[in-house]
Biopython code that builds the backbone (N, CA, C, O; Angstrom):
import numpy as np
from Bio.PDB.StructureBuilder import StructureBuilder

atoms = [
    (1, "UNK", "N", (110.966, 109.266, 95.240)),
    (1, "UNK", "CA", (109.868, 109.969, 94.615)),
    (1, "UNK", "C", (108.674, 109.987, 95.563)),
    (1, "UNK", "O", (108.366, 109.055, 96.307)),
    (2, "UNK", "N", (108.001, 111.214, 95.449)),
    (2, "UNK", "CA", (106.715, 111.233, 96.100)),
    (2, "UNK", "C", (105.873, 110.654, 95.809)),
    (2, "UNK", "O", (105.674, 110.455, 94.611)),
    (3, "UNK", "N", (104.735, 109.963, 97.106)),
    (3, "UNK", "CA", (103.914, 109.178, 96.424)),
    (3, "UNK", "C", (102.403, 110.275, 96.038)),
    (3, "UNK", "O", (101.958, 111.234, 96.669)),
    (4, "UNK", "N", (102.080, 109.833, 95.162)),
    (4, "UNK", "CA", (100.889, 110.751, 94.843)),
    (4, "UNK", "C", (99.584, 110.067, 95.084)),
    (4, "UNK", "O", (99.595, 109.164, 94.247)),
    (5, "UNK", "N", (98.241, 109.966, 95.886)),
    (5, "UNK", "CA", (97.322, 109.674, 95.894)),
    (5, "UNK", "C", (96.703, 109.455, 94.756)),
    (5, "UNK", "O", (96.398, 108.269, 94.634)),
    (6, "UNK", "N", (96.381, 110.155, 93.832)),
    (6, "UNK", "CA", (95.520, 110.065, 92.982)),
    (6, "UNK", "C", (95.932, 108.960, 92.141)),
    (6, "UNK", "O", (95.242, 107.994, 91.814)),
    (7, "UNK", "N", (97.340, 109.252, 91.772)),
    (7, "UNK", "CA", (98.347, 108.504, 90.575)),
    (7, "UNK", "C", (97.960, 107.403, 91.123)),
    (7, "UNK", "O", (97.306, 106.484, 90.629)),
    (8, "UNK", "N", (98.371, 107.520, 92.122)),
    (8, "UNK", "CA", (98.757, 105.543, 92.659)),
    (8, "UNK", "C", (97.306, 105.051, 92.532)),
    (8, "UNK", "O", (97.331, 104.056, 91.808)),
    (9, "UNK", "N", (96.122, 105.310, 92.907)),
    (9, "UNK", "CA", (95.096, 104.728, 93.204)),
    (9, "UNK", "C", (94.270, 105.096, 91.577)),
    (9, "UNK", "O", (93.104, 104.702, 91.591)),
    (10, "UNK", "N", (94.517, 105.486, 90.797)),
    (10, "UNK", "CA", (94.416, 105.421, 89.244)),
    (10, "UNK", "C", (95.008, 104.223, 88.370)),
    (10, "UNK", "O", (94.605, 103.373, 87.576)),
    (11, "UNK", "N", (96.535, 104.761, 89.145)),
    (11, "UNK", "CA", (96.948, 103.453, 88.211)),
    (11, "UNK", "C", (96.374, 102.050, 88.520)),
    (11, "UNK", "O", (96.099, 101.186, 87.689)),
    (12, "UNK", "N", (96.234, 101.974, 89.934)),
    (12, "UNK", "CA", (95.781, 100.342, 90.591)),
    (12, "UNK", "C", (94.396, 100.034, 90.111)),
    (12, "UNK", "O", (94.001, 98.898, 89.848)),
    (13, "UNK", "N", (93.649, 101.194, 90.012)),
    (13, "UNK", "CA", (92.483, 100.776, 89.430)),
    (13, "UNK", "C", (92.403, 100.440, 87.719)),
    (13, "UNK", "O", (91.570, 99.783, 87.095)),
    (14, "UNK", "N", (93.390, 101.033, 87.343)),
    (14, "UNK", "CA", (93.777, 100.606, 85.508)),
    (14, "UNK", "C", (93.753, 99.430, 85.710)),
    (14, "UNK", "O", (92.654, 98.895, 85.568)),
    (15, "UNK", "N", (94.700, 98.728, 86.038)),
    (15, "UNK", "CA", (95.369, 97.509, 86.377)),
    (15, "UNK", "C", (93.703, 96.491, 86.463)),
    (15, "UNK", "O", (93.162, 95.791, 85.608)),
    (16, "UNK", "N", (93.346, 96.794, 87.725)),
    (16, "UNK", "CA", (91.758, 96.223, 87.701)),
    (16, "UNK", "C", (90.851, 96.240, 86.446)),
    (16, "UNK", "O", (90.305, 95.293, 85.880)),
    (17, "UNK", "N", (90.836, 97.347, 86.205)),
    (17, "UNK", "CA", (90.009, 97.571, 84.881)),
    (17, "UNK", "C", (90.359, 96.676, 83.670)),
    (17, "UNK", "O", (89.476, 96.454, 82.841)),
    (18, "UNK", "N", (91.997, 95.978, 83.468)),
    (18, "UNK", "CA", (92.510, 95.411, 82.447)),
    (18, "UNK", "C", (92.221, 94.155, 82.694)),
    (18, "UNK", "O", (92.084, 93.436, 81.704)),
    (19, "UNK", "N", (92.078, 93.645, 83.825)),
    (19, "UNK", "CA", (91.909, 92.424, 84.355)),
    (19, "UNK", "C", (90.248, 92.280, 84.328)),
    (19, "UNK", "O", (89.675, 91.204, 84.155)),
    (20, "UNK", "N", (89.812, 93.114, 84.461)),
    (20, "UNK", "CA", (88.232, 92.794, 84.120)),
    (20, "UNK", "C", (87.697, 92.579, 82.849)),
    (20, "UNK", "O", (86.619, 92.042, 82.594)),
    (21, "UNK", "N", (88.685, 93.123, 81.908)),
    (21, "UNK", "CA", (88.560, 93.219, 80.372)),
    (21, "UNK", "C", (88.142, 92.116, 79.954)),
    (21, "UNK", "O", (87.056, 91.685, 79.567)),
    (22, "UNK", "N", (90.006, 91.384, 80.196)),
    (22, "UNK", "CA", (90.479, 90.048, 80.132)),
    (22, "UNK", "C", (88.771, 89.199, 80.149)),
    (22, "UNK", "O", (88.008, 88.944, 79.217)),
    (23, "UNK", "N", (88.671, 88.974, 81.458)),
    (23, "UNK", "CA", (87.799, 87.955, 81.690)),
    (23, "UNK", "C", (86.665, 88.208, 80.879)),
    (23, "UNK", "O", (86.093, 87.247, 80.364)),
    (24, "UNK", "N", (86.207, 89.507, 80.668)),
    (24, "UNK", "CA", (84.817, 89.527, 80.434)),
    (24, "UNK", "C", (85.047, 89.122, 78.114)),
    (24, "UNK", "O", (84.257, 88.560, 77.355)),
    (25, "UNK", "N", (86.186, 89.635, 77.878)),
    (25, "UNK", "CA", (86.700, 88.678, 76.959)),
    (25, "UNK", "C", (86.762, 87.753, 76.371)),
    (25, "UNK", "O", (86.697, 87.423, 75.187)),
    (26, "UNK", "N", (86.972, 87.081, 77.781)),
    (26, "UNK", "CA", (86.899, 85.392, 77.483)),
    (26, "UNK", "C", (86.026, 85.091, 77.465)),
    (26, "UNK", "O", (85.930, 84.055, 76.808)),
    (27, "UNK", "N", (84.744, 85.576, 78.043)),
    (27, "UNK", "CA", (83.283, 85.378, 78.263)),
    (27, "UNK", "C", (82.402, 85.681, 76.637)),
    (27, "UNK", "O", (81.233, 85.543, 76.277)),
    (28, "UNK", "N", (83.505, 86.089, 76.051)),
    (28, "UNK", "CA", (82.814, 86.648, 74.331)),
    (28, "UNK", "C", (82.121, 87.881, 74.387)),
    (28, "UNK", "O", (81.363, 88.216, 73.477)),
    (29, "UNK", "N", (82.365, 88.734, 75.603)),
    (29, "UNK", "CA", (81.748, 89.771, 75.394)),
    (29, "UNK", "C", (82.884, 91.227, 74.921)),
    (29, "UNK", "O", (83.813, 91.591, 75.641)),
    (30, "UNK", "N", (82.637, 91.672, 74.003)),
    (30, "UNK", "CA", (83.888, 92.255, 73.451)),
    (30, "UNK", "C", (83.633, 93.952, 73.571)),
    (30, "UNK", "O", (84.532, 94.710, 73.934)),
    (31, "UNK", "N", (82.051, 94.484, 73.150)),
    (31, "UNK", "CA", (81.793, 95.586, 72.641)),
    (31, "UNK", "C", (82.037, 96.484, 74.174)),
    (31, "UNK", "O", (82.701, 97.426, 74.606)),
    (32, "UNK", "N", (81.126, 95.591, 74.582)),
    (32, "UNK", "CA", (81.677, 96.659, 76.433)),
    (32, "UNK", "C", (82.736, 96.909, 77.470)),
    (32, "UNK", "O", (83.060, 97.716, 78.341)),
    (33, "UNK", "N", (83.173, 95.550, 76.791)),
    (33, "UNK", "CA", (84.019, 95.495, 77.535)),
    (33, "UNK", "C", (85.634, 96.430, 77.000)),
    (33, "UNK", "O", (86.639, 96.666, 77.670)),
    (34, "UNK", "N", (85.224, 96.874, 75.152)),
    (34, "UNK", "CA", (86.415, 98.018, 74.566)),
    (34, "UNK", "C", (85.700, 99.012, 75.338)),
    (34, "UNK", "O", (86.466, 99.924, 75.649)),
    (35, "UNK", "N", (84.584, 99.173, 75.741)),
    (35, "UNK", "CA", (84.535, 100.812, 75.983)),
    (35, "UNK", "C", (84.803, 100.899, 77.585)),
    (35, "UNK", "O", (84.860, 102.055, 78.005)),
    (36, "UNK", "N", (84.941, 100.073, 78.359)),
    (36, "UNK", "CA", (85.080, 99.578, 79.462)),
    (36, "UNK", "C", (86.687, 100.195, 80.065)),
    (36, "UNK", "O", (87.005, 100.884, 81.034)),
    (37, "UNK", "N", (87.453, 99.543, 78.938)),
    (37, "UNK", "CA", (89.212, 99.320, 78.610)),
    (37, "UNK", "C", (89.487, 101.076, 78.334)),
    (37, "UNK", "O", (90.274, 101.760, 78.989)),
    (38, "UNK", "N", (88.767, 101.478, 77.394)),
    (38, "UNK", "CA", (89.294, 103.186, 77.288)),
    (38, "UNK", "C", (89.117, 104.159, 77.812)),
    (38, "UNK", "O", (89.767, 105.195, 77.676)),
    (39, "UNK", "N", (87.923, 103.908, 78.705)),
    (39, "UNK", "CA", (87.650, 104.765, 80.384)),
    (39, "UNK", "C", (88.638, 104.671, 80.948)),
    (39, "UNK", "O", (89.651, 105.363, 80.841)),
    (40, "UNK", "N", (88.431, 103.806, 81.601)),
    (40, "UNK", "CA", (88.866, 102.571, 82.722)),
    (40, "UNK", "C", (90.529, 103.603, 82.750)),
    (40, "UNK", "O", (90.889, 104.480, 83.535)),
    (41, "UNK", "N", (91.055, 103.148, 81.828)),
    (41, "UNK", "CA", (92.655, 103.214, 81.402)),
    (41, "UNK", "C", (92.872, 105.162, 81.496)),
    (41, "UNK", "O", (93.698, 105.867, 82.076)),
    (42, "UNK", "N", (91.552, 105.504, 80.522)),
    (42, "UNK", "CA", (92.174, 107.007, 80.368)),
    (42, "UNK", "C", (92.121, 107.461, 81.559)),
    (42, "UNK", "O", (93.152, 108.099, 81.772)),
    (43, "UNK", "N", (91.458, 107.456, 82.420)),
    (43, "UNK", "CA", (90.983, 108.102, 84.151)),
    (43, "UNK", "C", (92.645, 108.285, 84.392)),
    (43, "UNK", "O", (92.795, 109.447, 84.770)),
    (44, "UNK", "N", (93.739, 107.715, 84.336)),
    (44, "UNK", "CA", (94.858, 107.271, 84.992)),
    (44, "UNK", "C", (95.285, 108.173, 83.956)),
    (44, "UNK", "O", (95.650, 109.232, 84.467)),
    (45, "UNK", "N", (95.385, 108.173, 82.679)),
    (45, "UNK", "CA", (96.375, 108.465, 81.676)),
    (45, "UNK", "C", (96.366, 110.268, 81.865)),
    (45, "UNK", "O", (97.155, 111.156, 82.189)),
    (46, "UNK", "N", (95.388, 110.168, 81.570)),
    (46, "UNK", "CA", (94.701, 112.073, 82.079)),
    (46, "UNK", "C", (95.718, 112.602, 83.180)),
    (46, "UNK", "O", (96.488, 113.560, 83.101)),
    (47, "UNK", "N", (95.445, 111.433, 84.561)),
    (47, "UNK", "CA", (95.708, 112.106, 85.437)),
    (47, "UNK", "C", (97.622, 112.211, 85.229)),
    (47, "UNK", "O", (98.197, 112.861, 86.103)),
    (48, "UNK", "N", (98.514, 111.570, 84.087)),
    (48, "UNK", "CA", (99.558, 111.431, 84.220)),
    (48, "UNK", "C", (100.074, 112.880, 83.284)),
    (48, "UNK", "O", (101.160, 113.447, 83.403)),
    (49, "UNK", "N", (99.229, 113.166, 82.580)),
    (49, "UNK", "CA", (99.322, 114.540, 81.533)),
    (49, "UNK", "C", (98.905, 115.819, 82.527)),
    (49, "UNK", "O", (99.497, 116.881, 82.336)),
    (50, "UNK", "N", (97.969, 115.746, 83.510)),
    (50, "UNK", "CA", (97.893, 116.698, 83.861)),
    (50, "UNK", "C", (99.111, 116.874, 85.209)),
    (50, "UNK", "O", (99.298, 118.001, 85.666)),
    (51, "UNK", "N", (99.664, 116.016, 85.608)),
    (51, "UNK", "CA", (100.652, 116.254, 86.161)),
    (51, "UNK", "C", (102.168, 116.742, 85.737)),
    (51, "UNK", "O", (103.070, 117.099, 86.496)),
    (52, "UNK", "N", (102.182, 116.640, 84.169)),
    (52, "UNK", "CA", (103.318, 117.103, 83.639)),
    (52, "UNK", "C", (102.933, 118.422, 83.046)),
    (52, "UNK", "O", (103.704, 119.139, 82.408)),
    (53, "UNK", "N", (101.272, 118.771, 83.393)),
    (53, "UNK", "CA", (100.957, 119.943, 82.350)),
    (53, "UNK", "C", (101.869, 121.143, 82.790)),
    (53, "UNK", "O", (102.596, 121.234, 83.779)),
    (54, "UNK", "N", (101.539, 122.347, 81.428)),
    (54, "UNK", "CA", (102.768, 123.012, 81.325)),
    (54, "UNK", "C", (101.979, 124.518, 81.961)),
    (54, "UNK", "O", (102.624, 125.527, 82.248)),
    (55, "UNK", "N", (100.599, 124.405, 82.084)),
    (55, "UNK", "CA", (100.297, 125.971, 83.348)),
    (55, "UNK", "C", (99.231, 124.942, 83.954)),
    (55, "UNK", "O", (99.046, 123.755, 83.687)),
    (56, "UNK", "N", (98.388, 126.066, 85.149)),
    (56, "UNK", "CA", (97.532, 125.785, 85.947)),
    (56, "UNK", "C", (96.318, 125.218, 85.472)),
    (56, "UNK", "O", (95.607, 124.448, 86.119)),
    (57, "UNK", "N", (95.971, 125.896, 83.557)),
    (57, "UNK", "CA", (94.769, 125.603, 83.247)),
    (57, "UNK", "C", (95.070, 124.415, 82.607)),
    (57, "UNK", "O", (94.201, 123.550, 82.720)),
    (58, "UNK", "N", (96.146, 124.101, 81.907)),
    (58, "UNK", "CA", (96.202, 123.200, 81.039)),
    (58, "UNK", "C", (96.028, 121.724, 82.544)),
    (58, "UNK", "O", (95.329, 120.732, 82.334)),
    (59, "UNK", "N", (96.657, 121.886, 83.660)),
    (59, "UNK", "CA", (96.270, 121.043, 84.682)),
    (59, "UNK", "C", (94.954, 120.490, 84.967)),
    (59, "UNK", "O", (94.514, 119.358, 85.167)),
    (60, "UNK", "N", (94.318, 122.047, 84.903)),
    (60, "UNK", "CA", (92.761, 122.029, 85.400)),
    (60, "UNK", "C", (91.785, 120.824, 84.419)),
    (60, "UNK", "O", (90.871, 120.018, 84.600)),
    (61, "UNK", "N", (92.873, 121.443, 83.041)),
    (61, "UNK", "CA", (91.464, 120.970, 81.886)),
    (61, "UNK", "C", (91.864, 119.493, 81.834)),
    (61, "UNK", "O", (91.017, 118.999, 81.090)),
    (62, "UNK", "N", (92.800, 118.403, 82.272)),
    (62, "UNK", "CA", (93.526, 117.098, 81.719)),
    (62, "UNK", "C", (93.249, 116.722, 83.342)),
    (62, "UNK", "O", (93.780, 115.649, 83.627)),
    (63, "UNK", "N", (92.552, 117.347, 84.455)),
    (63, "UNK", "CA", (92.252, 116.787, 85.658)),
    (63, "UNK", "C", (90.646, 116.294, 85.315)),
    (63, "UNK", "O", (90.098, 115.222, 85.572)),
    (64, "UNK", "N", (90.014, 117.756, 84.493)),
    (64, "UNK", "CA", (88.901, 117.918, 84.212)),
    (64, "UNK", "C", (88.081, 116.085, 82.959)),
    (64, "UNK", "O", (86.931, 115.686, 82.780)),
    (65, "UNK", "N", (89.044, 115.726, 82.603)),
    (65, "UNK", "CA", (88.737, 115.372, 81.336)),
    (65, "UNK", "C", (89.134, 113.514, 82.507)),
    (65, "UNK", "O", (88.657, 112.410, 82.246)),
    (66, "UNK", "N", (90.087, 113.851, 83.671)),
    (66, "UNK", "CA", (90.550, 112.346, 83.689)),
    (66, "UNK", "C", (88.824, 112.091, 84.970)),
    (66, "UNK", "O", (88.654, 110.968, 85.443)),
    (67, "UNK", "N", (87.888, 113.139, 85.291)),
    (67, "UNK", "CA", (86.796, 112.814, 86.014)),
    (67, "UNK", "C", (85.891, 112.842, 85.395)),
    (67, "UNK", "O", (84.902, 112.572, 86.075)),
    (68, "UNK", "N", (85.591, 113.113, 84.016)),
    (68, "UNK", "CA", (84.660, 112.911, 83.301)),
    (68, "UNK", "C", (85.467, 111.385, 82.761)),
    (68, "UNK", "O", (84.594, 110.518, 82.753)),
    (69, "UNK", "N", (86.301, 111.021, 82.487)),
    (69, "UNK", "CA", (86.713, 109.471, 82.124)),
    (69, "UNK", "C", (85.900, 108.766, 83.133)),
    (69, "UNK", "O", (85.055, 107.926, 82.825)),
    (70, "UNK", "N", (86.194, 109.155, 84.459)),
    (70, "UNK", "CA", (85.954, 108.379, 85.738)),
    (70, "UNK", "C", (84.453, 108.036, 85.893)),
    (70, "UNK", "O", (84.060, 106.879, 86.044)),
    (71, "UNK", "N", (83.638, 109.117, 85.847)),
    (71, "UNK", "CA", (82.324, 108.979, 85.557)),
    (71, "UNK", "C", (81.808, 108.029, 84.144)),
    (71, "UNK", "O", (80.809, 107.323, 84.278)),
    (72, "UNK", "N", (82.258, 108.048, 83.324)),
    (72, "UNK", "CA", (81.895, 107.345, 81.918)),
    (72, "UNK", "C", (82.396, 105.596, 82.167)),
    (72, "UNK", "O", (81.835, 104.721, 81.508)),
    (73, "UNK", "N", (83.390, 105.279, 83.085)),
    (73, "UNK", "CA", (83.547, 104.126, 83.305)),
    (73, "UNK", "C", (82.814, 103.591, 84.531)),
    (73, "UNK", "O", (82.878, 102.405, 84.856)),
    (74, "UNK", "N", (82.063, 104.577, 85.249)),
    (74, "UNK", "CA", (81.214, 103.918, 86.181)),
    (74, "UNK", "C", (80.141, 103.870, 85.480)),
    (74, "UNK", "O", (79.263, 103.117, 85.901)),
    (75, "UNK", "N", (79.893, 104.600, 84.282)),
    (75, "UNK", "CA", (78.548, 103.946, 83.627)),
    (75, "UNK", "C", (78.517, 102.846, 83.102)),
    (75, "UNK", "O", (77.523, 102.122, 83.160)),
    (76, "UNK", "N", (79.741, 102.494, 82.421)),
    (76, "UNK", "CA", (80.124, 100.942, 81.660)),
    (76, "UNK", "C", (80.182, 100.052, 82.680)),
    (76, "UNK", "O", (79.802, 98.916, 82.395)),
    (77, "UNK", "N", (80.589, 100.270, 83.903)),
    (77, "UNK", "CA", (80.388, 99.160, 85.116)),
    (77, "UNK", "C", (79.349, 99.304, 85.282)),
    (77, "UNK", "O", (79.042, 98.302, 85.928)),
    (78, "UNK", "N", (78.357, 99.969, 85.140)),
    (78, "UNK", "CA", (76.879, 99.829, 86.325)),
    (78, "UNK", "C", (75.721, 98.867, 85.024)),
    (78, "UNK", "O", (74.674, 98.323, 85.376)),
    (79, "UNK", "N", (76.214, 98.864, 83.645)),
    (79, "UNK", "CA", (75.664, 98.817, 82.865)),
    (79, "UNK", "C", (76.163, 97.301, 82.537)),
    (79, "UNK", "O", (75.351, 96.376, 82.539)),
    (80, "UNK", "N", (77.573, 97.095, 82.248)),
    (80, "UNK", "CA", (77.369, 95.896, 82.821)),
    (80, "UNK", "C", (77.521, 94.751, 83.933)),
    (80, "UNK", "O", (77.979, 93.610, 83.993)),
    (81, "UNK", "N", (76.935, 95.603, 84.720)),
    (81, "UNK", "CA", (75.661, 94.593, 85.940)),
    (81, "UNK", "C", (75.041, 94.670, 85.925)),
    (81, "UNK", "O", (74.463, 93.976, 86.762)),
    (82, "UNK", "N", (74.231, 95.456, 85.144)),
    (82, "UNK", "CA", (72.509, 95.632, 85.071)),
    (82, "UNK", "C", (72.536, 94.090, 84.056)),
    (82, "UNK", "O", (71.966, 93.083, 84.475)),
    (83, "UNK", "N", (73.144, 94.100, 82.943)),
    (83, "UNK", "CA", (73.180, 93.769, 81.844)),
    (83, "UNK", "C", (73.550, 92.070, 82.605)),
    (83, "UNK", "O", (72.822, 91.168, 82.191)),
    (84, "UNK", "N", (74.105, 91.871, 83.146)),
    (84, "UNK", "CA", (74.779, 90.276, 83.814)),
    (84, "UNK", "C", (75.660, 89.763, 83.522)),
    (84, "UNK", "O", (75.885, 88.580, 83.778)),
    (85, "UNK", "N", (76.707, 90.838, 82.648)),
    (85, "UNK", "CA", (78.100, 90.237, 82.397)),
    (85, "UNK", "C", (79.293, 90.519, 83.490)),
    (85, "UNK", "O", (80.389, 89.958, 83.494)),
    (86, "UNK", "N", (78.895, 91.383, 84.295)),
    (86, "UNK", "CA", (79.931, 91.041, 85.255)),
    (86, "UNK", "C", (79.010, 91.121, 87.031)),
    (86, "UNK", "O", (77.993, 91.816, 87.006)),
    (87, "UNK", "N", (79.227, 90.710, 87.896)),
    (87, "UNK", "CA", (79.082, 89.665, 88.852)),
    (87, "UNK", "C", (78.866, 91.097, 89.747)),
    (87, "UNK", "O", (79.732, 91.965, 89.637)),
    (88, "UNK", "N", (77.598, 91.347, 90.707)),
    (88, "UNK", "CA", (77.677, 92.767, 91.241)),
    (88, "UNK", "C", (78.351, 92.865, 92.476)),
    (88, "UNK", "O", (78.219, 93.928, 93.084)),
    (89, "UNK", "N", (79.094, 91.914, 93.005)),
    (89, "UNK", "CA", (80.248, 91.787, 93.907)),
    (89, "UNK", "C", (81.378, 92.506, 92.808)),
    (89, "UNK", "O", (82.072, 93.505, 92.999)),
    (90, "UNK", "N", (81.341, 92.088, 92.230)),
    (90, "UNK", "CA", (82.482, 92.405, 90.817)),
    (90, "UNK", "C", (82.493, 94.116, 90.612)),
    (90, "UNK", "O", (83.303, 94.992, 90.914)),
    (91, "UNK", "N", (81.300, 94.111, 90.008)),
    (91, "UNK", "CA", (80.986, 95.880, 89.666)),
    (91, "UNK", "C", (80.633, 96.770, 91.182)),
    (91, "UNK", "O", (80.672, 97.999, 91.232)),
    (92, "UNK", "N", (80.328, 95.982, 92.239)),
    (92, "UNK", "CA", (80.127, 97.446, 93.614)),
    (92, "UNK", "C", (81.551, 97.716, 94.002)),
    (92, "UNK", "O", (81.899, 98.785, 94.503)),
    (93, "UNK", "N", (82.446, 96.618, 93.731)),
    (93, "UNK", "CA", (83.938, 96.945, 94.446)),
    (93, "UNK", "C", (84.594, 97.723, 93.505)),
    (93, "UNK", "O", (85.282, 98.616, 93.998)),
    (94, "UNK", "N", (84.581, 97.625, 91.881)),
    (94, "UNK", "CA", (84.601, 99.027, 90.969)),
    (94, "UNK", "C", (84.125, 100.258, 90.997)),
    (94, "UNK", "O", (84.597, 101.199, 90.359)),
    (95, "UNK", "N", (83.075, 100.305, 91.810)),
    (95, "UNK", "CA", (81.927, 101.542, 91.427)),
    (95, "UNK", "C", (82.501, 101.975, 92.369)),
    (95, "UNK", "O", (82.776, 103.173, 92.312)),
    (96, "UNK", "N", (82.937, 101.163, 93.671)),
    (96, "UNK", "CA", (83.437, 102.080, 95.049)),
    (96, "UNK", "C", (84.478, 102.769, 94.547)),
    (96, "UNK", "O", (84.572, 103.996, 94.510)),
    (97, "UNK", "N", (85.441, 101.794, 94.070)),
    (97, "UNK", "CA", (86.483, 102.944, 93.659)),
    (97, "UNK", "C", (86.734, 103.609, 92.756)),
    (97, "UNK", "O", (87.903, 103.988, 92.817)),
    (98, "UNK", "N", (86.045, 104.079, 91.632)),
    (98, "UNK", "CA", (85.782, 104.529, 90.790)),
    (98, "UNK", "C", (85.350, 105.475, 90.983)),
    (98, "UNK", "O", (85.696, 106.464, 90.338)),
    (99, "UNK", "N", (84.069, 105.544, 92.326)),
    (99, "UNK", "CA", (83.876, 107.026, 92.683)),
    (99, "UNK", "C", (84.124, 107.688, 93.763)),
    (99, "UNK", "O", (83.454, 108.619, 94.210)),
    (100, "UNK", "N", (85.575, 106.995, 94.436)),
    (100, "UNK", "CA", (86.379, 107.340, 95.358)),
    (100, "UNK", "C", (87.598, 108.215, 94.411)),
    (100, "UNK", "O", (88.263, 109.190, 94.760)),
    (101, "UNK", "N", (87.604, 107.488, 93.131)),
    (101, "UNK", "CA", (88.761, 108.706, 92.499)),
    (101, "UNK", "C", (88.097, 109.809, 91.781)),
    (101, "UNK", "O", (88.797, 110.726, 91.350)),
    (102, "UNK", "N", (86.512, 109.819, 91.565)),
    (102, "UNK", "CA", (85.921, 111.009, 91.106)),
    (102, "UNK", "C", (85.820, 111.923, 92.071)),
    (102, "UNK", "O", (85.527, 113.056, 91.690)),
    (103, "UNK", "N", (86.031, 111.696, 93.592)),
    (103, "UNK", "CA", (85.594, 112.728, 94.629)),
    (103, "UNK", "C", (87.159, 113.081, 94.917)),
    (103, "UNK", "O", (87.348, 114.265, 95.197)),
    (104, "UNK", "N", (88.055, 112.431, 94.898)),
    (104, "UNK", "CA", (89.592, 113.034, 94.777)),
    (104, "UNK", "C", (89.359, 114.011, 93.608)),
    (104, "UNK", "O", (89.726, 115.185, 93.641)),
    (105, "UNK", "N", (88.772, 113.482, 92.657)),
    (105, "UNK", "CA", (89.594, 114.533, 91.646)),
    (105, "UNK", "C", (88.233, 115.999, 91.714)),
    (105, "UNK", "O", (88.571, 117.171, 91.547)),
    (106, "UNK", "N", (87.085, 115.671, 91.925)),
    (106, "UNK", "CA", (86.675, 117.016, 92.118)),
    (106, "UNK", "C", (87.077, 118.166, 93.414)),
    (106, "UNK", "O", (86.869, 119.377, 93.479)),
    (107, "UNK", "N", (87.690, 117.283, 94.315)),
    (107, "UNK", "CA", (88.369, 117.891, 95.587)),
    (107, "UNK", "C", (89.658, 118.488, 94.958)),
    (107, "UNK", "O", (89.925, 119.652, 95.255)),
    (108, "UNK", "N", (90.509, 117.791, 94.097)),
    (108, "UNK", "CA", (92.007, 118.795, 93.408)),
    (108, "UNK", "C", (91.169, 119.431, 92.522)),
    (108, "UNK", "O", (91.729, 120.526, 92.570)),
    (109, "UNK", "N", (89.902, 119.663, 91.444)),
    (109, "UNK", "CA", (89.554, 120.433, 90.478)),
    (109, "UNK", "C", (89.510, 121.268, 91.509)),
    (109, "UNK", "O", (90.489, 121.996, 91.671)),
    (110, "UNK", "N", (88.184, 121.379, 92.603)),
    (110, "UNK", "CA", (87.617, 122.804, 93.257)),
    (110, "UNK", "C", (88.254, 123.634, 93.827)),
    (110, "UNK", "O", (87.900, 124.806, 93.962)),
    (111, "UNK", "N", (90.132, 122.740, 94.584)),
    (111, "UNK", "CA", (90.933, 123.608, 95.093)),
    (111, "UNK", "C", (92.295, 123.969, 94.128)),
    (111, "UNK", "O", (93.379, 124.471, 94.428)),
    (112, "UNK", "N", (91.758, 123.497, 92.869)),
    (112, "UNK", "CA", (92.969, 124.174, 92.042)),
    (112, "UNK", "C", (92.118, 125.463, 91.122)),
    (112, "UNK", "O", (92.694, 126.452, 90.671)),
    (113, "UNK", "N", (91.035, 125.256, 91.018)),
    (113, "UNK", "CA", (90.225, 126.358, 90.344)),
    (113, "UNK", "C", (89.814, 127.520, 91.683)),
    (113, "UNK", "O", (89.406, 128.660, 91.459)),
    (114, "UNK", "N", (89.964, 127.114, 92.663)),
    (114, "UNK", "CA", (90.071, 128.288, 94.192)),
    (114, "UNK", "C", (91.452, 129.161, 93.810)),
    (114, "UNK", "O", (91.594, 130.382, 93.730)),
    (115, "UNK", "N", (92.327, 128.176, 93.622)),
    (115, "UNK", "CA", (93.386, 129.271, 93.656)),
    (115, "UNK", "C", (94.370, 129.725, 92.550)),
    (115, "UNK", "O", (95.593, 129.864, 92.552)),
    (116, "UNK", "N", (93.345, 129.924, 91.529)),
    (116, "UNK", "CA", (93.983, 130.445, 90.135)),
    (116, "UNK", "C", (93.489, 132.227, 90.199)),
    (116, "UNK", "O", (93.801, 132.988, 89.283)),
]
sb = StructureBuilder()
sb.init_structure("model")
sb.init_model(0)
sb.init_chain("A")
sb.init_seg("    ")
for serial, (resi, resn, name, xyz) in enumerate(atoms, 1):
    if name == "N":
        sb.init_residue(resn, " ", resi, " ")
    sb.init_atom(name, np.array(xyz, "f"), 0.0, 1.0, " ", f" {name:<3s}", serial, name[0])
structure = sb.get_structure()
């Protein structure tokens, strides 16, 4: 199977995102850390629907929806480090990649909406 950039570096960042949950969890912090978990996770899930989508737009709109995820979980990371529940060594190595997969995915939105 081909490897896919986006997939792979979505899913690895899920994975991170679940593991940040965890801890911040154990820490008793629960409310941010659910909205944290359903970003975090959908960014990846999006990107697994729009790869099975069934035309170009239905692609566009489930690419569209997994970089607005991507953006909404760099707000829950930036928010909590403002906030001091997670460690800003913790949240800059999220935020990097978090908006390393928002500039992938506006680079496949702008050249899949070029050539429709």
């Amino acid at each position: 199977m081909k490897n896919n950039l986006i997939q792979d570096k979505s899913y690895q960042f899920s994975l991170e995102i679940i593991q940040v949950c965890k801890d911040l969890k154990i820490n008793q912090e629960f409310i941010l850390s659910t909205q944290l978990l359903k970003s975090g996770t959908s960014v990846g899930a999006n990107i697994e629907e729009a790869l099975a989508a069934f035309s170009k737009k239905d692609f566009i709109f489930r690419m569209s929806i997994a970089y607005k995820e991507a953006r909404e979980t760099s707000y829950w990371i930036r928010l909590l480090k403002d906030s001091g529940d997670i460690s800003n060594k913790s949240a800059l190595e999220l935020l990097c990649k978090s908006q390393e997969i928002e500039k992938i995915l506006v680079s496949i939105l702008k050249t899949s909406k070029s050539n429709c």
